[in-house]
C-alpha positions as CSV (number, residue, x, y, z in Angstrom):
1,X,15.4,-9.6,18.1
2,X,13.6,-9.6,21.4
3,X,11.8,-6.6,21.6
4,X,12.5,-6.0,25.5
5,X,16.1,-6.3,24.5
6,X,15.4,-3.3,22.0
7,X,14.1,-1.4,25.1
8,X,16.6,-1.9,27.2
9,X,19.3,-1.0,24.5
10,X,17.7,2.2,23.5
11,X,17.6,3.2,27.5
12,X,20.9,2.6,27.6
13,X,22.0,5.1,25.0
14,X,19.8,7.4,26.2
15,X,21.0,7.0,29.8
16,X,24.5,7.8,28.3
17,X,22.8,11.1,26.6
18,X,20.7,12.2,29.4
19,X,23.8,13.7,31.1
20,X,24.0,16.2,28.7
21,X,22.9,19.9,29.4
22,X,21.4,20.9,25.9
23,X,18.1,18.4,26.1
24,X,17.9,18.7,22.4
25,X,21.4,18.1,21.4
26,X,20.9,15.2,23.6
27,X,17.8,13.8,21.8
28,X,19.7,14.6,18.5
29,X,22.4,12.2,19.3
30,X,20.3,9.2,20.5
31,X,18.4,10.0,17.3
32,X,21.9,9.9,15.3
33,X,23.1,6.8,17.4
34,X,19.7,5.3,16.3
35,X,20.2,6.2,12.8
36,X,23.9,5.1,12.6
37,X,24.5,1.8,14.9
38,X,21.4,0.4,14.3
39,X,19.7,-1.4,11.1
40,X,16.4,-0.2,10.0
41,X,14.3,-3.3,11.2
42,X,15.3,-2.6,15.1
43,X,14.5,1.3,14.4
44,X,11.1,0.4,13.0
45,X,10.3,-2.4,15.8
46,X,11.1,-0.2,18.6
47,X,9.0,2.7,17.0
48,X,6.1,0.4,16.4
49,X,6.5,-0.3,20.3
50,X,6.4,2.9,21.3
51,X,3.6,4.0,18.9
52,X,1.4,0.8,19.7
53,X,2.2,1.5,23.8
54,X,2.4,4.2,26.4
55,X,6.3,4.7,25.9
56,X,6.2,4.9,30.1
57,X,4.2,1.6,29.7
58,X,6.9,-0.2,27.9
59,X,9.6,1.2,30.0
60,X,11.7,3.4,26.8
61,X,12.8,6.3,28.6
62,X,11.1,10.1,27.6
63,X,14.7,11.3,25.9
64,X,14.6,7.9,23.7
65,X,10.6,8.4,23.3
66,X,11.7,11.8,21.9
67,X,14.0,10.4,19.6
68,X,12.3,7.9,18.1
69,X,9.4,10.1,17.7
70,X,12.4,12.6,15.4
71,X,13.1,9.1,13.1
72,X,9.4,8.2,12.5
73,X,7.4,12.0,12.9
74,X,2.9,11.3,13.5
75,X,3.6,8.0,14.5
76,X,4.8,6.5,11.2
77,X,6.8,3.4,11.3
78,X,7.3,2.8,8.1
């Protein structure tokens, strides 16, 4: 899958999430939604992504930077 696709996914659950109050409860659920609705391949791509580039760079939201960084703690991927 196209890695900018990935992206823009990932922002849009977080968009969704961002509305919340609780910023942690938040970045719990895109972390869950992560976890649940996608397959670990896209997970790991988009973690690599982030971990390879300035999340701001690549254009993932802070909230979904925040998540990811929950599934793969130190920048591990794997």
């Amino acid at each position: 899958m196209d890695i900018d696709n990935l992206v823009k996914m990932a922002n849009q659950i977080g968009r969704f999430f961002e509305a919340w109050p609780d910023r942690a409860a938040a970045r719990q659920e895109v972390a869950d939604h992560l976890t649940r609705f996608w397959e670990p391949r896209l997970r790991e791509a988009l973690a690599e992504r982030i971990n390879t580039d300035d999340s701001a760079c690549v254009g993932v939201t802070p909230l979904v930077a925040e998540a990811v960084a929950m599934l793969f703690p130190a920048g591990h991927t794997g």
